[in-house]
C-alpha atoms as one frame of an Amber mdcrd trajectory, in Angstrom:
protein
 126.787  72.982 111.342 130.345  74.827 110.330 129.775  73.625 106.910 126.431
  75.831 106.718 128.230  78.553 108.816 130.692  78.698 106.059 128.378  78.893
 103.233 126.912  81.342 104.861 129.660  83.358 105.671 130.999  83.050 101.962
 127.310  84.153 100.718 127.011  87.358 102.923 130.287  88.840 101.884 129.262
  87.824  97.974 126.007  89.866  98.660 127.036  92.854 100.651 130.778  93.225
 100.344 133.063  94.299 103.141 131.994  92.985 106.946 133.731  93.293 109.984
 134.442  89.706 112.495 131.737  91.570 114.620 129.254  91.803 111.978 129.159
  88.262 110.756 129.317  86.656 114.331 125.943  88.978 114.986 124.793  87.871
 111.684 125.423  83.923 112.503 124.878  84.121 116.306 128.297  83.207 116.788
 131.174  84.398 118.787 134.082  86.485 117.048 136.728  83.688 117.710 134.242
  81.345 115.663 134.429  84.067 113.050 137.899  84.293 112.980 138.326  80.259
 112.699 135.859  79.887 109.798 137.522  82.920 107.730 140.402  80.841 108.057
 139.300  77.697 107.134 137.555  79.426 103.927 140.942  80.544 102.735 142.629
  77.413 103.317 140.288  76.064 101.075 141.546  78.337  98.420 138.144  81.179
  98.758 139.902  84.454  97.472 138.845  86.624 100.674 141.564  88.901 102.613
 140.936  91.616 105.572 142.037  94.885 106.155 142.751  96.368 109.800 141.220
  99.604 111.319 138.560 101.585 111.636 136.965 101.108 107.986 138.535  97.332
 107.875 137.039  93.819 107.446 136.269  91.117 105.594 135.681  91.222 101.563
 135.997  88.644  98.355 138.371  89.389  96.120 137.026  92.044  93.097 135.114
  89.668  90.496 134.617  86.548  92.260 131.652  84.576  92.251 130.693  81.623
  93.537 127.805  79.581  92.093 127.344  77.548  95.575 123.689  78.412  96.468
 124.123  76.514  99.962 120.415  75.192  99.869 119.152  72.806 101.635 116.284
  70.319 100.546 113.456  72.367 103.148 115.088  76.089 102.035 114.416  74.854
  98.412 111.052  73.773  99.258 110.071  77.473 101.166 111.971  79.254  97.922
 109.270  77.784  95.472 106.670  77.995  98.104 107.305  81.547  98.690 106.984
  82.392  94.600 103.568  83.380  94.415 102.387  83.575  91.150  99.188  85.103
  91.739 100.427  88.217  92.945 103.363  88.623  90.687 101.036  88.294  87.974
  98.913  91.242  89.479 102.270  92.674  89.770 103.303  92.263  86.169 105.875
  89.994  86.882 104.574  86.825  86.315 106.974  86.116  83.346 109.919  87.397
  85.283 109.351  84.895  88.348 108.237  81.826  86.135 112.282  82.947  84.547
 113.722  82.960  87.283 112.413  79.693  88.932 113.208  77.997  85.870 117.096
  79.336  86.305 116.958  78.385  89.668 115.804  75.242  88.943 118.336  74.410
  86.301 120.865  75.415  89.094 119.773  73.111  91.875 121.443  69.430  92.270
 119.332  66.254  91.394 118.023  65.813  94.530 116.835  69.462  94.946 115.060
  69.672  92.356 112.686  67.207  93.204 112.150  68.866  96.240 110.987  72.286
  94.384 109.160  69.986  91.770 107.521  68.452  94.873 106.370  71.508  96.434
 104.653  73.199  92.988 102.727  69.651  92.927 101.419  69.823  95.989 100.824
  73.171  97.148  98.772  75.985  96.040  98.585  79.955  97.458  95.198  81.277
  96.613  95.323  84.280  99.508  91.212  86.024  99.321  88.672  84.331 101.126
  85.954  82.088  99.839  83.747  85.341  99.744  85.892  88.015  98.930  84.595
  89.567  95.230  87.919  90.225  92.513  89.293  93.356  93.089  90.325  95.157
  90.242  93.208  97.528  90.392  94.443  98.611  87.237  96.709 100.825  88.573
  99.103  98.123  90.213 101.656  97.748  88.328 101.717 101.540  87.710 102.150
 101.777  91.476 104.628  99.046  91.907 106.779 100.757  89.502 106.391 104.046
  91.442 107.573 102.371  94.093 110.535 100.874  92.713 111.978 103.606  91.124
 110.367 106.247  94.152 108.565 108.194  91.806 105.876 110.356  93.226 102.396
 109.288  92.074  99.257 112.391  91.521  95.617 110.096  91.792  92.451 110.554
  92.348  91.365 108.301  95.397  87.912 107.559  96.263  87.554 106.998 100.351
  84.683 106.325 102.448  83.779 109.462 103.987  82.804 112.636 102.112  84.059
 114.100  99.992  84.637 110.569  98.392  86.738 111.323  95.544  89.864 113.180
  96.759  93.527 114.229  94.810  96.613 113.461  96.683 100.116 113.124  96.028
 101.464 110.134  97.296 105.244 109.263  97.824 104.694 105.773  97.367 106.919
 103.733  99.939 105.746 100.468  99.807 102.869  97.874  98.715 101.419  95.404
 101.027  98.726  92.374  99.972  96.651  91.577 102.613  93.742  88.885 102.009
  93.519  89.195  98.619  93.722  93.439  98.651  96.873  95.442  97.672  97.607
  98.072  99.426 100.176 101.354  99.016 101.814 102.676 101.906 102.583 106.286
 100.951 104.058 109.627 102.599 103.551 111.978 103.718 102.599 110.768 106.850
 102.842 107.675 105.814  99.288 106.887 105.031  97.777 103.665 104.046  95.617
 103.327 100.596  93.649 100.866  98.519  95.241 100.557  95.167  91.818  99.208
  93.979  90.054 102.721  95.215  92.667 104.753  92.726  90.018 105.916  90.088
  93.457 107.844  87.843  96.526 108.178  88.610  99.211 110.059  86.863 102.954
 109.243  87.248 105.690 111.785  87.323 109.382 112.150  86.923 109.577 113.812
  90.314 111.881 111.494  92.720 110.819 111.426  96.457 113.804 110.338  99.329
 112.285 107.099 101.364 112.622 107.828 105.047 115.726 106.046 106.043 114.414
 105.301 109.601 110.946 103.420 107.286 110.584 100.195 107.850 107.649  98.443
 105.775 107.109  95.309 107.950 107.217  97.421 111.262 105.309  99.927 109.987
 102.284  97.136 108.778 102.217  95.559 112.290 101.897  98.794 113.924  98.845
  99.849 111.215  97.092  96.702 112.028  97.406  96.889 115.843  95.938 100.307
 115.951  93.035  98.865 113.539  92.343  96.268 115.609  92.244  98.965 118.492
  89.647 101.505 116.966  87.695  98.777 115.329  86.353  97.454 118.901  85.765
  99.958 120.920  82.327  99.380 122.154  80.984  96.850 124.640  78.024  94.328
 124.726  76.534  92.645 127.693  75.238  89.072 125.967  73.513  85.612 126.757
  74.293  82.529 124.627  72.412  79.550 124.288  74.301  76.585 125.175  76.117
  75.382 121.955  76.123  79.474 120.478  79.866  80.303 119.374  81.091  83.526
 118.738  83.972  84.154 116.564  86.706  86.345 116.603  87.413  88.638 119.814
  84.258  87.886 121.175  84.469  84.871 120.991  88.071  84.882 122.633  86.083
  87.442 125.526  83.396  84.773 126.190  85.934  82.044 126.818  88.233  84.198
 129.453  85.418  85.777 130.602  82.121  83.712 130.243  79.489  82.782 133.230
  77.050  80.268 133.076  73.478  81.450 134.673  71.223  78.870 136.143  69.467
  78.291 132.872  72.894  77.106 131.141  73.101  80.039 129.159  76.672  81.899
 129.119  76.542  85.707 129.960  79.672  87.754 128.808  80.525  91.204 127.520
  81.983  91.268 124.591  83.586  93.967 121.970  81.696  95.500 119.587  82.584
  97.650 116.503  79.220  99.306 116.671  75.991  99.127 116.918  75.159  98.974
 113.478  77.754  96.317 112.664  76.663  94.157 115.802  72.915  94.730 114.926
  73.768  92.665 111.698  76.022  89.836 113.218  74.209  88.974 116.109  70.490
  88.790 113.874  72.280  85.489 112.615  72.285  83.826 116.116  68.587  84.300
 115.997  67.272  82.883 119.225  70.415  81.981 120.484  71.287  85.112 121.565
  70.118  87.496 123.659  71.545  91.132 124.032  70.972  92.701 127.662  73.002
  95.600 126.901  73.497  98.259 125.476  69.633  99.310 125.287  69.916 101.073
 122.180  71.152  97.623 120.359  68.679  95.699 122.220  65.816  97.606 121.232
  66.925  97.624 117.661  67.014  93.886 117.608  63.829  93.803 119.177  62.429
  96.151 117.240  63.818  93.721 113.996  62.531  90.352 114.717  58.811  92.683
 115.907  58.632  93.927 111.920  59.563  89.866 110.991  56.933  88.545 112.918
  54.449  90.932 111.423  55.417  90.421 107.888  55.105  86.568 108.149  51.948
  87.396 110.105  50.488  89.609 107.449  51.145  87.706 103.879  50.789  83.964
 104.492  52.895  81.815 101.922  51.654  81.696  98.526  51.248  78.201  96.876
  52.858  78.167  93.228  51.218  75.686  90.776
């Protein structure tokens, strides 16, 4: 709708001051003649915005003025509250800050708005860890959040999971990340990834670091999870299910593309493994309703499992209690 396009227009020059026709139609998907038109038709309705021609021209509001349009719309004010998690802004220390500024928000909205954002703290809830997932506690958060913010360099002691455990780095802290419930620092050099709950001290210094100009937090996050999704499944497992046996996750997905039925109506597939170890574990659950045909080495130690069960139900019948 042009009435949109010209809120928006009138918003992205209030935010970040001089843009050229071509950056605002690539901004608003639009052509440059559409630009042109709307510019117009903003300062025929009296919005103080001129342009300058040449190389280093464009489009800017006039020095001071501000508009207090906020252009929402009922479902953008809906995803603004929904987006405010105060969970993690509390872990954050900035619980106070966001319950102030939703409250000034608020105030701003029309009538009609405002019941929409009223609506949307009513009915839904963010509570990101899993059912299972123990508290994690991270003292060192809001530490790190500040070290971020202000790209301080950090000096911590960081406890990992191979040996030696407890290790000092220096991190250049570029960027936090909460994933399921876990925060986690994105720090150079490298960049590495970190658990802030695994910090054991940290000590914060006044020495500024220069963020990589060419870093880009989201991109960077996708790429880390891609390649640890890569390494974590890197073995293979030859399996029979009983009819009725699901597997989850990317074996699961491998025994739906790839699945056979024998004549007994079980489904054979090979599926991805982490290890041996960690498939050991998961597939004991299935109990009978799995069988593992390969690799031996994980067959035999699920055989040799349920062997040492049988013989300690064998051995010490159940004991009566009066």
């Amino acid at each position: 709708m042009k009435s949109a396009r010209l809120v928006s227009i009138l918003l992205l020059l209030q935010t970040r001051g001089r843009l050229t026709a071509a950056q605002l139609a690539e901004e608003l998907e639009v052509s440059v003649r559409t630009v042109y038109r709307d510019v117009e038709a903003l300062s025929a309705a009296g919005v103080p915005l001129y342009g300058d021609a040449g190389h280093a021209g464009g489009y800017r509001l006039l020095d001071g003025y501000r508009t207090r349009l906020t252009g929402l719309t009922a479902e953008e004010a809906e995803a603004l509250f929904l987006a405010g998690a105060p969970g993690p802004a509390a872990e954050l220390g900035l619980g106070s800050v966001l319950a102030a500024a939703q409250l000034k928000v608020r105030a701003a909205l029309p009538r009609e708005l405002r019941a929409h954002a009223d609506r949307v703290s009513g009915r839904f809830h963010l509570d990101a860890p899993g059912w299972y997932a123990d508290d994690e506690d991270a003292p060192y958060l809001p530490a790190v959040a500040d070290a971020v913010w202000n790209s301080r360099v950090l000096h911590v002691l960081y406890r990992r999971w191979r040996e030696p455990t407890d290790v000092r780095r220096r991190l250049e802290p570029y960027g936090l990340v909460l994933k399921a419930g876990r925060w986690y620092v994105v720090a150079g050099p490298g960049p590495r990834t970190y658990r802030v709950d695994q910090i054991l001290e940290l000590a914060a210094s006044d020495e500024e670091f220069t963020r990589p100009e060419d870093f880009g937090l989201a991109a960077y996050w996708a790429a880390y999870q891609r390649d640890f999704h890569d390494r974590l499944h890197q073995g293979e497992a030859v399996v029979r299910l009983a009819p009725g046996v699901r597997l989850t996750g990317p074996a699961g997905d491998a025994v739906r593309a790839d699945g056979r039925m024998d004549t007994d109506g079980w489904t054979v597939a090979t599926v991805p493994i982490e290890s041996v170890g960690h498939a050991h574990a998961e597939f004991l659950g299935l109990g009978t309703g799995i069988e593992v045909l390969e690799p031996a080495e994980l067959r035999e130690r699920i055989a040799a499992t349920f062997a040492a069960l049988a013989r300690t139900y064998a051995e010490r019948p159940a004991r009566t209690h009066a």
